[in-house]
N, C-alpha and C positions, 0 to 999 in steps of 0.2 A: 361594320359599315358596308353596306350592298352599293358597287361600284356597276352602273349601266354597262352591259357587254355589248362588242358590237357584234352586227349581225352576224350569220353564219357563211363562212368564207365558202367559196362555189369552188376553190381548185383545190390541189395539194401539189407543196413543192417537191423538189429533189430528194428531200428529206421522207416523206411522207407523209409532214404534218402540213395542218392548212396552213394558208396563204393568208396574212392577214393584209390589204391593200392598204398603201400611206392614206389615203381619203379616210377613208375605216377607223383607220391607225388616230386620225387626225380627229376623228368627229368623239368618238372615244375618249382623246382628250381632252376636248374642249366641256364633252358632258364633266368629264371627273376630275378635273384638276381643283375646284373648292374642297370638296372631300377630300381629296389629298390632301392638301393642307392641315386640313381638320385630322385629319391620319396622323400625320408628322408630327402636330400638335401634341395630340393623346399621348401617342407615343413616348414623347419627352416627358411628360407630364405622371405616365403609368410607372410607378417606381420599379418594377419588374424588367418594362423594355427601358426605362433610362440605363439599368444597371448593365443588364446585355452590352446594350447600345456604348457606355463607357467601358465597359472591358474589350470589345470589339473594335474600340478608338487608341487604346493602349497598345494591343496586339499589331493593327495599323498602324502605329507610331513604330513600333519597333523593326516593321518588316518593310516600311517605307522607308527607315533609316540606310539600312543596304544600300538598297539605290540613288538614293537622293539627298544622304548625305544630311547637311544646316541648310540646303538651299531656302525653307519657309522662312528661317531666320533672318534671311536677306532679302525677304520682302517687306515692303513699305505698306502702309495702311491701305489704300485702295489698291493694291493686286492682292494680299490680305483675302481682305471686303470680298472684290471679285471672284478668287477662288471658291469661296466657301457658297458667293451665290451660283455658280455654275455648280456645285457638289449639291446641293438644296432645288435645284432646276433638275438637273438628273434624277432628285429623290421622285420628285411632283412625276417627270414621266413615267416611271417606272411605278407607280399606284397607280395610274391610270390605265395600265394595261391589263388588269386584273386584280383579283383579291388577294389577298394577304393573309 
């Protein structure tokens, strides 16, 4: 899936890499956030990246365990809910900022 790039950044930071400006950042989003979706979609759907995708949820259960303990156990349906949609809102930006 071909994700709109945005234009070609005019600086370079500290880094050496370019500058990507929040406006940029922002228009970029807005072109590719359907396709993301559609991305995220697939992905769950392609029996290859589900399988990834579930051994790499395992792997994060366990090495979230260290730090954090039962605390998801002590949540109630909607912080639940909302977690998972702030973790699905971070998936959507992060496709947006280039291909995969």
């Amino acid at each position: 899936m071909k994700l709109r790039t945005v234009r070609e950044p005019c600086r370079l930071g500290q880094t050496g890499r370019p500058v990507i400006d929040f406006p940029d950042q922002l228009a970029a989003f807005h072109t590719n956030k359907a396709k993301a979706v559609d991305l995220i979609l697939a992905m769950l759907i392609d029996s290859d990246s589900r399988n990834r995708i579930l051994q790499m949820a395992s792997r994060r259960h366990a090495e979230g365990f260290r730090d954090y303990g039962d605390r998801m156990f002590t949540w109630d349906a909607r912080e639940r809910r909302q977690n998972v949609y702030e973790e699905l809102a971070d998936a959507i930006v992060y496709l947006t900022s280039g291909e995969v």
